[in-house]
C-alpha positions as CSV (number, residue, x, y, z in Angstrom):
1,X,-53.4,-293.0,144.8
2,X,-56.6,-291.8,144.5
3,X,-58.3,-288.8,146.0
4,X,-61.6,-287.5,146.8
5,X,-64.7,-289.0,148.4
6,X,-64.7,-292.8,147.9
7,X,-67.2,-294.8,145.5
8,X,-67.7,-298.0,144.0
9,X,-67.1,-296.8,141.0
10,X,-63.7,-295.3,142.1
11,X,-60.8,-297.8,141.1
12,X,-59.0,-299.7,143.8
13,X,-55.0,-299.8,144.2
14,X,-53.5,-302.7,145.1
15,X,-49.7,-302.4,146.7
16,X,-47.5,-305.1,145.3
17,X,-44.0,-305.3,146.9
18,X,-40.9,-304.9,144.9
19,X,-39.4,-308.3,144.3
20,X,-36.9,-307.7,142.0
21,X,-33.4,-309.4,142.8
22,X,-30.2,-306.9,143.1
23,X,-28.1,-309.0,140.7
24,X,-24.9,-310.6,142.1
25,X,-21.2,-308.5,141.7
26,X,-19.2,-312.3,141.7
27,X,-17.9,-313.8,144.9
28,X,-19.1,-312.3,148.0
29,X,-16.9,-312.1,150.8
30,X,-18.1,-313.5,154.1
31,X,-18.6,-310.6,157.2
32,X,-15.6,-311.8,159.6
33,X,-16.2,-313.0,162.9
34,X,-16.6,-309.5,164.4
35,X,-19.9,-309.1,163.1
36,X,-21.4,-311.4,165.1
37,X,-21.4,-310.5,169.0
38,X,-20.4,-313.2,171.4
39,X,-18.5,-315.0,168.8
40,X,-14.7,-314.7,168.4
41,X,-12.2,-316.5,166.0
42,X,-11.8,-320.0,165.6
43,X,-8.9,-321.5,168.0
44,X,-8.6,-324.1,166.0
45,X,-7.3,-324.1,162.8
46,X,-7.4,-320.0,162.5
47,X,-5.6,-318.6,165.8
48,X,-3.3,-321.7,166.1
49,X,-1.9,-321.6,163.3
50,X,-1.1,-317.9,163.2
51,X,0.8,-318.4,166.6
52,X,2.5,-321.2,165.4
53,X,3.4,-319.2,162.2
54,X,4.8,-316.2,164.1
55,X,6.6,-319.0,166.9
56,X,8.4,-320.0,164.0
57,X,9.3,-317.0,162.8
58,X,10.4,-316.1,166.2
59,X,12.8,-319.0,166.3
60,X,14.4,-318.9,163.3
61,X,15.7,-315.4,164.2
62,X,16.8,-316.3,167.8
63,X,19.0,-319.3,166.0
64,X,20.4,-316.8,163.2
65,X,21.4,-314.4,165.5
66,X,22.8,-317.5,167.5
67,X,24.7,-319.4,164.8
68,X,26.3,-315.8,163.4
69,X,27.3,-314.0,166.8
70,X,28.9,-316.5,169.1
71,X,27.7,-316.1,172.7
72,X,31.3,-314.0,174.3
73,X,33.1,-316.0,176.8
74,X,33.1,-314.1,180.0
75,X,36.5,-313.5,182.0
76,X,37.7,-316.0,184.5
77,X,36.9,-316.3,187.7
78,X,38.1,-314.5,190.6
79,X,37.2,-315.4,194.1
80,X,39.4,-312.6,195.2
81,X,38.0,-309.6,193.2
82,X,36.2,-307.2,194.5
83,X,32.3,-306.7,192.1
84,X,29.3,-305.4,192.5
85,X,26.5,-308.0,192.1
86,X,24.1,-306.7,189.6
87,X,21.5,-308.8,187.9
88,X,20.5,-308.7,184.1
89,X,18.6,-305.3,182.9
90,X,15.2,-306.9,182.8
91,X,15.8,-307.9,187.1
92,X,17.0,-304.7,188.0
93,X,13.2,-303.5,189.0
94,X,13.4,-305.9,191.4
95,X,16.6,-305.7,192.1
96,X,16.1,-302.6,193.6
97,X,12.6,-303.3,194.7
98,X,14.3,-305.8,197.3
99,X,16.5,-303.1,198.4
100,X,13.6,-301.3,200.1
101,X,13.1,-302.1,204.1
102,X,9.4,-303.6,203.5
103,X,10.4,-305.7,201.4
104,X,14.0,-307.3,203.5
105,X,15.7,-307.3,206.5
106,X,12.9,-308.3,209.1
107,X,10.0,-308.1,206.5
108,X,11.6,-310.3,203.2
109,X,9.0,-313.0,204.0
110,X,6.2,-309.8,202.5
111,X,8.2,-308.8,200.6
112,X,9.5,-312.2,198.5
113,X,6.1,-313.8,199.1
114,X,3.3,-311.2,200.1
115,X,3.5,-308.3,197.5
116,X,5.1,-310.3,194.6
117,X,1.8,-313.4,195.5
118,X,-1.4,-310.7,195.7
119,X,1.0,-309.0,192.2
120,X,0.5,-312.5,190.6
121,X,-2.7,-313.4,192.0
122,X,-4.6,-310.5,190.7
123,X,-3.2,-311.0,187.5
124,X,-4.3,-314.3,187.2
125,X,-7.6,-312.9,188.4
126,X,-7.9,-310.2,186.1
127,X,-9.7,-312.4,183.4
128,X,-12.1,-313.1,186.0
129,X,-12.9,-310.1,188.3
130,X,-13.1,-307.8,184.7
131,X,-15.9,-309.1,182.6
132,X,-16.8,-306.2,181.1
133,X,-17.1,-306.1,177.3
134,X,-15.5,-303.2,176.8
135,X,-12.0,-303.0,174.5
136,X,-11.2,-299.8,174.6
137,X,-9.0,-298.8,177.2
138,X,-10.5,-295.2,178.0
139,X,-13.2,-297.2,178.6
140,X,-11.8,-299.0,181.1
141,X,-10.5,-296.6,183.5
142,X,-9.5,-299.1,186.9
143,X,-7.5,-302.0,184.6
144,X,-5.7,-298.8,182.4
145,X,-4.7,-296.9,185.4
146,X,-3.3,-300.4,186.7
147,X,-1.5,-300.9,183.9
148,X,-0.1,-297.4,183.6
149,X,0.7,-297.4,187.0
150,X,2.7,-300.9,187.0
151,X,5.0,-299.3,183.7
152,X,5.6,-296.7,185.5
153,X,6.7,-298.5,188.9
154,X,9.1,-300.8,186.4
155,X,10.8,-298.1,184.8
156,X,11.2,-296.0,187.8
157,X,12.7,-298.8,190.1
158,X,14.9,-300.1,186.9
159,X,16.5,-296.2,186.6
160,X,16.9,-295.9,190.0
161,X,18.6,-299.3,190.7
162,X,20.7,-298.3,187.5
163,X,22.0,-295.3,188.7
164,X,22.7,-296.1,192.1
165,X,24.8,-299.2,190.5
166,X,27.0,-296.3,188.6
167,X,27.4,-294.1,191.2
168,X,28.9,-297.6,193.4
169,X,31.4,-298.3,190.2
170,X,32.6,-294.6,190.4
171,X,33.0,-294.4,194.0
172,X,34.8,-297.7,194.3
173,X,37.0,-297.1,191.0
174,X,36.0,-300.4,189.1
175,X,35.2,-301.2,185.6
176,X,32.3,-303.7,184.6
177,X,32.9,-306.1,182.9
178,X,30.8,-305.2,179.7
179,X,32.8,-302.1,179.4
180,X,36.0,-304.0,179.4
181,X,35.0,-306.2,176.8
182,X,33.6,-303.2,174.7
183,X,37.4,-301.6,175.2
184,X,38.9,-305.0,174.5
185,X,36.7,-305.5,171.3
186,X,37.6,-301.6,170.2
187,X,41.6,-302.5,169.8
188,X,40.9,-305.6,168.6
189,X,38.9,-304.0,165.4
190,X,41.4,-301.1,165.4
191,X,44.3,-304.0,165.0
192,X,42.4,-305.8,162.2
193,X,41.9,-308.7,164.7
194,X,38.6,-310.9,165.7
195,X,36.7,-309.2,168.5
196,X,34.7,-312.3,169.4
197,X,36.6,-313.8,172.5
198,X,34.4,-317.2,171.3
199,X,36.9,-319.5,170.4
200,X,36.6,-320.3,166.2
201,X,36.4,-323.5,165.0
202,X,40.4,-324.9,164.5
203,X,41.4,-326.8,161.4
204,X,42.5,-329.9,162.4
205,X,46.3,-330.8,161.8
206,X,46.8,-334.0,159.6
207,X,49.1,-336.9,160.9
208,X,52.6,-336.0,158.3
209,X,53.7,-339.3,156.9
210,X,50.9,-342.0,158.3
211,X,52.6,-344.8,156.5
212,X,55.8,-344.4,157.6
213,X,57.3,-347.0,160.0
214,X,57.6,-344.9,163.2
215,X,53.5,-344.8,163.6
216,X,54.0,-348.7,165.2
217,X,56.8,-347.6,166.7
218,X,54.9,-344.8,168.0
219,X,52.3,-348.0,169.0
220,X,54.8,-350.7,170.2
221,X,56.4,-348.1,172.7
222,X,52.5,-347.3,174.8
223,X,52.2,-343.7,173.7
224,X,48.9,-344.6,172.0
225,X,47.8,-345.2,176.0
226,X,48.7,-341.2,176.8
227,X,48.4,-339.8,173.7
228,X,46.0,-341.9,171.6
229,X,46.1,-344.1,168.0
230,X,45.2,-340.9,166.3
231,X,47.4,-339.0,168.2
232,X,44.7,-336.3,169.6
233,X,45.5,-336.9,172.9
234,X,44.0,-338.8,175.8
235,X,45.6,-338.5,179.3
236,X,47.8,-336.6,177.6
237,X,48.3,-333.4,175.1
238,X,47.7,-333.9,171.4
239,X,51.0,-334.7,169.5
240,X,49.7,-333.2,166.3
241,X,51.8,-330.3,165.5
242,X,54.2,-330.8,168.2
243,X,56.9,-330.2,165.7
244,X,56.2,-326.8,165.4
245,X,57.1,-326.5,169.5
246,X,60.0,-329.1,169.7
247,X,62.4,-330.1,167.7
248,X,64.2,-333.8,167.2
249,X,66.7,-333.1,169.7
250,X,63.8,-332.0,172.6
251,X,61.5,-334.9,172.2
252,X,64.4,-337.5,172.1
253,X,65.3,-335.6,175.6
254,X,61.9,-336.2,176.4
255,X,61.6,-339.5,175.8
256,X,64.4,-340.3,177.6
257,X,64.1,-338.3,180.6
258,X,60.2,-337.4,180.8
259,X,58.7,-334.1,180.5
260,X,56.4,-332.6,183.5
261,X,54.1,-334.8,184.7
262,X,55.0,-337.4,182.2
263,X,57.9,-339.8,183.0
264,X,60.6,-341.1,180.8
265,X,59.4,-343.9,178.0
266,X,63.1,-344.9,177.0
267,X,63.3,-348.2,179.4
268,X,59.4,-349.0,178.7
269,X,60.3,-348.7,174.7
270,X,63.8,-350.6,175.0
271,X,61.6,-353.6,177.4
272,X,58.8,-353.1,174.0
273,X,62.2,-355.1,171.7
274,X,62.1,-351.3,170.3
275,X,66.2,-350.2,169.6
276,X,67.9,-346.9,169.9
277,X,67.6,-346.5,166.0
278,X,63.8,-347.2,166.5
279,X,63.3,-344.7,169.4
280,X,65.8,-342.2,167.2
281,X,63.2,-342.2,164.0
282,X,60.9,-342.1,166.3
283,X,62.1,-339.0,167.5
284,X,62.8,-337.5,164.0
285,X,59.2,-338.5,163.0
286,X,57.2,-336.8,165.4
287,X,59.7,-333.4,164.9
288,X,58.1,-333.2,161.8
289,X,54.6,-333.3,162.5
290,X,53.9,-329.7,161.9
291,X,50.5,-327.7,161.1
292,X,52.4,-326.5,157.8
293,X,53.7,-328.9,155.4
């Protein structure tokens, strides 16, 4: 730059602009969709599919966990015990919310419907009456504290419902169920035994000798109509493996004279053209059905 008075004979400067290109480090990676304000990600493909990925995911585990720990089966029922009525863990904050005078008694219409409806209704309102653009929660002081404040409120009412429940069970004596089957499950592990009260899936016990001439016997005399053709039973019990509870001398009794609720086939065999040496074989052939051959 020149300096000094000016003249025509001083020489002019002329400015010209860099345009020289910064030359290209390979593939550039697009900004994501933050950069741009107002915009979000893309609900479809991009978010959807995500969810769906982790939904699946999800899944899979629930049915794992489901196919390798058999849901327990629960004790029978007693309508002449004495319980407690408790609710699952994740009611008990309401549970005990319900407890409360405001909220039963003469007032259960505010308390099922009033508290629990402006609850829900300002959650489905949140989206609308905040607007702000703000994310982060300090920023945010009303939804935060709301949010806070509802935490707390659960895990206060589920600990108080909780041990107000356990103070009941001592003062009365009794033993939940859950810690029964804990107990239960204990000896059975200490005994080397299953501790899954779900029953396992039986192998099924083959018919012994198919061929032999007693299965149309076994047909001719109507036991198929109690007891079926493959002898799994119908109206009545299964005869597979019924040697291994009578012998040849019991079921010939049976036959002949009936057996609780089922009444003596002899006369209906005999009417059939069946003979006593039929009905004998007969007799001899289902004692050696057995689960063990």
């Amino acid at each position: 730059m020149a300096h000094g008075h000016k003249s025509d004979d001083q020489e002019k400067i002329i400015f010209v602009g860099d345009s020289r290109v910064r030359k290209g480090a390979g593939f550039i990676t697009p900004p994501d969709y933050t950069a741009y304000p107002g915009k979000s990600e893309a609900f479809i493909p991009n978010f959807l599919l995500k969810e769906w990925m982790v939904g699946v995911v999800v899944l899979v585990g629930i049915l794992v966990l489901t196919i390798s720990e058999p849901a327990p089966l629960g004790y029978p029922a007693n309508p002449s015990a004495s319980v407690i009525p408790m609710p699952d863990w994740y009611f008990l904050f309401l549970y005990q919310y319900l407890k409360y005078p405001y909220a039963s008694g003469d007032y259960v219409l505010l308390g099922v419907l009033g508290v629990s409806g402006v609850a829900f209704g300002a959650l489905l309102l949140a989206p609308f009456l905040d607007t702000g653009k703000e994310r982060r929660f300090y920023r945010r002081p009303i939804a935060s504290s709301l949010m806070v404040l509802s935490i707390i409120s659960v895990f206060y009412l589920t600990n108080v419902a909780w041990t107000h429940y356990t103070h009941e069970l001592e003062a009365t004596g009794q033993k939940p169920e859950h810690i029964q089957r804990e107990e239960e499950a204990l000896e059975k592990h200490e005994q080397g035994l299953p501790t899954s009260n779900a029953p396992g899936q039986k192998e099924e016990v083959a018919i012994v000798e198919k061929d032999d001439p007693a299965m149309e016997t076994f047909k001719k005399a109507g036991c198929v109509s109690c007891h079926a053709a493959d002898m799994k039973g119908a109206a009545g019990p299964s005869l597979r493996g019924v040697g291994d509870k009578h012998s040849q001398e019991e079921i010939l009794t049976i036959i002949k004279e009936g057996y609780n609720s089922m009444p003596a086939m002899y006369d209906q065999a005999i009417a059939q053209g069946l003979t006593d040496d039929d009905v004998n074989h007969l007799a001899d052939w289902l004692a050696k059905q057995k689960a063990e051959q």
